[in-house]
Every structure is written in C-alpha cells, then in structure tokens.
C-alpha positions as CSV (number, residue, x, y, z in Angstrom):
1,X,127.8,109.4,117.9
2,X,124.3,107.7,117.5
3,X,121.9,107.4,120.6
4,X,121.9,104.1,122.7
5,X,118.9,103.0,120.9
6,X,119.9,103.3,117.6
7,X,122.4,101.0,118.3
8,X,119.8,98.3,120.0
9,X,117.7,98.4,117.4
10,X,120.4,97.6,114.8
11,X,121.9,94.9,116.6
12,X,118.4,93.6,117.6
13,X,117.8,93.6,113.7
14,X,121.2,92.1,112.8
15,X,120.2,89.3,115.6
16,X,116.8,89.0,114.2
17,X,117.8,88.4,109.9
18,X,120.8,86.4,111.1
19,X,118.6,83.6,112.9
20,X,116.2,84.0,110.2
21,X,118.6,83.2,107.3
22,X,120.1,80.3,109.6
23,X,116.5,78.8,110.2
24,X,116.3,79.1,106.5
25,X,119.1,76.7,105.6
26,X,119.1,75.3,102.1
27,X,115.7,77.0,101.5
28,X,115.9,80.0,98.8
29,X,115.7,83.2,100.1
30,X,113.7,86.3,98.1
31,X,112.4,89.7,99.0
32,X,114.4,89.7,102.4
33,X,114.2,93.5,102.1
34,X,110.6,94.1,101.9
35,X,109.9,91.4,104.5
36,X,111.7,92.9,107.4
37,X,110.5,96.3,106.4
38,X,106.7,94.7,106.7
39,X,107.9,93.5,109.8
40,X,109.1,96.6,111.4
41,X,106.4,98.7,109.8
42,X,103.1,97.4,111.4
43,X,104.9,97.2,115.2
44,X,106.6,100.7,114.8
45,X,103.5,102.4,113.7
46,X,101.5,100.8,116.1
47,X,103.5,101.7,119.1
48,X,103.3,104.9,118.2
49,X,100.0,105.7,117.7
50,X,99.6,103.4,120.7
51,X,101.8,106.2,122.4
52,X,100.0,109.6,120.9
53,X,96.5,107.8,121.6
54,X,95.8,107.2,118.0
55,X,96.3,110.8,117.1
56,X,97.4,110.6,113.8
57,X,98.8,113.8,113.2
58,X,101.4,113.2,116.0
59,X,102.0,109.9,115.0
60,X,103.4,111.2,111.4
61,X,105.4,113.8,113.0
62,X,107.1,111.3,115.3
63,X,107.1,108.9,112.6
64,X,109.0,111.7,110.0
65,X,105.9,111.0,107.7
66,X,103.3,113.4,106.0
67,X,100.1,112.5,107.3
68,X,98.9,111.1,104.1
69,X,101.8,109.0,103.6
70,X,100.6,107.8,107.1
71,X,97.4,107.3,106.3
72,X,98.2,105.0,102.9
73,X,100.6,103.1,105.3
74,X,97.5,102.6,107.8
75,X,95.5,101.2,104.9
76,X,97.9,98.9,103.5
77,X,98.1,97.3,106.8
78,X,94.6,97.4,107.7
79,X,94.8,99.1,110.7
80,X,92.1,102.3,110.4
C-alpha cells in the first residue's frame, strides 16, 4: 500500500500532463519527459533545502541523492 501522498502527487501529475496535452491541441508535442521532470526538479529541490535550511547534506539524503549528484543538479539549475 503506498502512503497518501504518493498517491496526491500522482494524480496531481496525471491532472497536471493531461491539461497540458489538452492546452496543446493540434500543436506537436516533444520531450514531454524531460519537461515535467525539469518541472518537478527545481520545486522539489527547493522545498527541501527550503526545509533543511539550505543544508545540503540533508537535502541529498532526503532527496535519495549523493551529495554530488546534488550539487550538479544545483548547478544545472542555477540555484548555488
């Protein structure tokens, strides 16, 4: 059985690509995947570090990340 929250986030997502591929209509849709993954990304590590008061060792552990793997994903997004 998955935690409540699991299953809010998925359906939030579902909710989220569905009204994005309707909005699309007849336009051509491409790289759907990495979009919603830059989407989620930036918010998700944000909140947390938000939540460990930037401490970035915390943040990867919470995250399930090395901290280097962290700190790539920090620079790709510009947000050290």
């Amino acid at each position: 059985m998955q935690p409540r929250t699991e299953k809010s986030l998925a359906r939030s997502v579902e909710g989220a690509v569905k009204e994005y591929l309707h909005t699309m209509d007849d336009q051509q849709v491409t790289d759907l995947y990495e979009l919603v993954l830059t989407e989620v990304e930036v918010p998700l590590i944000t909140c947390v570090l938000q939540f460990t008061n930037n401490n970035q060792s915390q943040t990867a552990s919470i995250l399930g990340l090395n901290r280097g793997t962290l700190r790539k994903k920090l620079r790709k997004y510009g947000l050290l």
